[in-house]
ROVEX-466582 format. One record per atom (N, C-alpha, C): residue in three letters; y, z, x. Coordinates in steps of 0.001 Angstrom, whole numbers, plus 500000, padded with zeros to 6 digits. Layout:
# ROVEX-466582
ALAYZX;...
//
This chain:
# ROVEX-466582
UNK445969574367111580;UNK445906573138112358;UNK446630572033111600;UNK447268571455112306;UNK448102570475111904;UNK447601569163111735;UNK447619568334110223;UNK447137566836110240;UNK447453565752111293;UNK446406564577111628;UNK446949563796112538;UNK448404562692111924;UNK448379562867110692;UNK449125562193109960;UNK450683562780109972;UNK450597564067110115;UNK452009564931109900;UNK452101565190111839;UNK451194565172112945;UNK451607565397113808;UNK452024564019114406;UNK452188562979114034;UNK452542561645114401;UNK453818561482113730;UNK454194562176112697;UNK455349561920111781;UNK456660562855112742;UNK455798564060113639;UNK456782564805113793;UNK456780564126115247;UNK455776563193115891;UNK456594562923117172;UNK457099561859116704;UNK457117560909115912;UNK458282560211115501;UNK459673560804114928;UNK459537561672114647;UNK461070562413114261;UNK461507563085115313;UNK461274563582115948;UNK461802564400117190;UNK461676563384118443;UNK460943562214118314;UNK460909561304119190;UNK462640560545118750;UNK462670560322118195;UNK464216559581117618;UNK465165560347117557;UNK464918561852117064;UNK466130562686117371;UNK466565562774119191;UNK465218562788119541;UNK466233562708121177;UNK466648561710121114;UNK465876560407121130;UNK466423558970121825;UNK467379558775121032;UNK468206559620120413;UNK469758558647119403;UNK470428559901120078;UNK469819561280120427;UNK470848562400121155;UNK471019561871122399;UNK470208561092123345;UNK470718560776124824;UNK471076559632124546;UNK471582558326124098;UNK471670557142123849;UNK473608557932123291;UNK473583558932122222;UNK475131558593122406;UNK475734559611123708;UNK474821560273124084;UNK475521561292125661;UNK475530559957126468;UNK475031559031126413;UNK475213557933127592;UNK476458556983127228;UNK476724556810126129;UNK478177556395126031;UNK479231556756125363;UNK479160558336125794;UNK480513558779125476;UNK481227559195127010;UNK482247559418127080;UNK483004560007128500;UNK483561561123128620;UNK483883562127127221;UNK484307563127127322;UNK483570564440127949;UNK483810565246127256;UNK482931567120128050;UNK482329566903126590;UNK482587566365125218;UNK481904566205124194;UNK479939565987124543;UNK480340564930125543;UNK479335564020125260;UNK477814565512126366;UNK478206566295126641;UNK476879567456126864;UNK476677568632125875;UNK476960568432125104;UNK476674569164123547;UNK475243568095122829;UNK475641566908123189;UNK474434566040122703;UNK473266566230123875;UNK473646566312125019;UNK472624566139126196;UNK471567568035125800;UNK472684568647125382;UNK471970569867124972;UNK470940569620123820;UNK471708569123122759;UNK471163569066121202;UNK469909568654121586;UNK469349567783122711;UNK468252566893123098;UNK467276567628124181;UNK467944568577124743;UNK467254569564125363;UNK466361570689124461;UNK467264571067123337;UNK466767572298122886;UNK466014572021121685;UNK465755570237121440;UNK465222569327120575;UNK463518569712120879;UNK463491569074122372;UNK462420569244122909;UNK462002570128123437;UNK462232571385123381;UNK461820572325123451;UNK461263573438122290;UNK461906572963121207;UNK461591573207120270;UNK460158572311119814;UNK460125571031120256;UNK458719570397120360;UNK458037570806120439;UNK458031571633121889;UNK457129571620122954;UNK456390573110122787;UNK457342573507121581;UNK456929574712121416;UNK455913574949120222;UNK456172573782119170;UNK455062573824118458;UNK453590572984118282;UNK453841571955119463;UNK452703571261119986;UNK451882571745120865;UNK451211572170121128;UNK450409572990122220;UNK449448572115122688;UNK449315570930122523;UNK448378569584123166;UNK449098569008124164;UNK448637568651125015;UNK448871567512126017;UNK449474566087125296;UNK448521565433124905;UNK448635564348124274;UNK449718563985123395;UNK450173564825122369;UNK451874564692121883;UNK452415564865122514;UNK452635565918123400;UNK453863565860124218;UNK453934564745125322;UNK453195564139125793;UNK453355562831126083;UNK454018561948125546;UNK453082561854124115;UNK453744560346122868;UNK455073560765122865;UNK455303562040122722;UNK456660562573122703;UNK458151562339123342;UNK457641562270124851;UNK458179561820125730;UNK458463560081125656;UNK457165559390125332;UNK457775558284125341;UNK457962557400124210;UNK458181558055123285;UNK458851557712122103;UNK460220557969122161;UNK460630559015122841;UNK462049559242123162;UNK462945558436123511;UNK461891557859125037;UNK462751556808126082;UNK462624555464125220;UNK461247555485124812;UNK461607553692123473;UNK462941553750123107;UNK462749554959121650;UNK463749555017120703;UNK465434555144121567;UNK465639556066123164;UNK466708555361123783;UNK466889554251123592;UNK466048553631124694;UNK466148551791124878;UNK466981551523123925;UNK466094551641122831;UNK466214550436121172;UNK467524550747121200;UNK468061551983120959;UNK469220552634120038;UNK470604552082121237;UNK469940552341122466;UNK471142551668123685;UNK471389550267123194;UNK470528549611122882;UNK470338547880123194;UNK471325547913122294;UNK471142548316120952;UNK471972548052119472;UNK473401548334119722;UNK473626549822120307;UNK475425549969120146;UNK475397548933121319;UNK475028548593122736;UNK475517547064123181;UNK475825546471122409;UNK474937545790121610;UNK475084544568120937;UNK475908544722119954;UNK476404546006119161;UNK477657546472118260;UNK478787545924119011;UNK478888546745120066;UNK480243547088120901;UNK480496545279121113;UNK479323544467121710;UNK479870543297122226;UNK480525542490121064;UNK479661542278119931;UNK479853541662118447;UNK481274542135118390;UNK481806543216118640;UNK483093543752118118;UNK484335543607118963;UNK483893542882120197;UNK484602542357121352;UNK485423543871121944;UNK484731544902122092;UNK484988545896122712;UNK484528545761124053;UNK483630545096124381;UNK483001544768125715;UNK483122542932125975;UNK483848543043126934;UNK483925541308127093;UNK482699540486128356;UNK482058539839127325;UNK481104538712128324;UNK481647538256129107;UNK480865538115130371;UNK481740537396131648;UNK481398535748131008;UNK482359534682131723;UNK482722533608132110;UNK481335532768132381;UNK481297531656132024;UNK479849530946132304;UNK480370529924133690;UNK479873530138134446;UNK480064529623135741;UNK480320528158135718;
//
């Protein structure tokens, strides 16, 4: 049986390994970018395979979509800082 201390560590690690694997499949454009959509599939399945509770695989899930969010918000805010993405016009 697994500690509550080491099973929180591993949905934080596999929670962030997806959300930084779908966060760069969402902004890339090539056939590259579903090798990551995989890496994030077979991430969580590999989870899902050694959690056998309900309850992590939940936290699991939405630690994922956080750690997306966060990791989306940041390359925005990279890309804009770097004037790769241009702010519209103030009315």
């Amino acid at each position: 049986m697994n500690s509550p201390v080491r099973t929180v560590f591993m949905i934080l690690c596999y929670g962030l390994l997806c959300g930084l694997l779908l966060a760069v499949f969402s902004q890339i454009d090539s056939l590259t970018r579903f090798a990551f959509s995989l890496g994030a599939l077979l991430a969580g399945v590999h989870f899902f395979k050694r959690e056998e509770r309900l309850a992590p695989r939940i936290w699991f899930v939405v630690t994922s979509i956080i750690f997306y969010f966060m990791i989306t918000i940041v390359i925005t805010v990279v890309l804009i800082a770097q004037g790769k993405i241009p702010l519209p016009e103030a009315a």
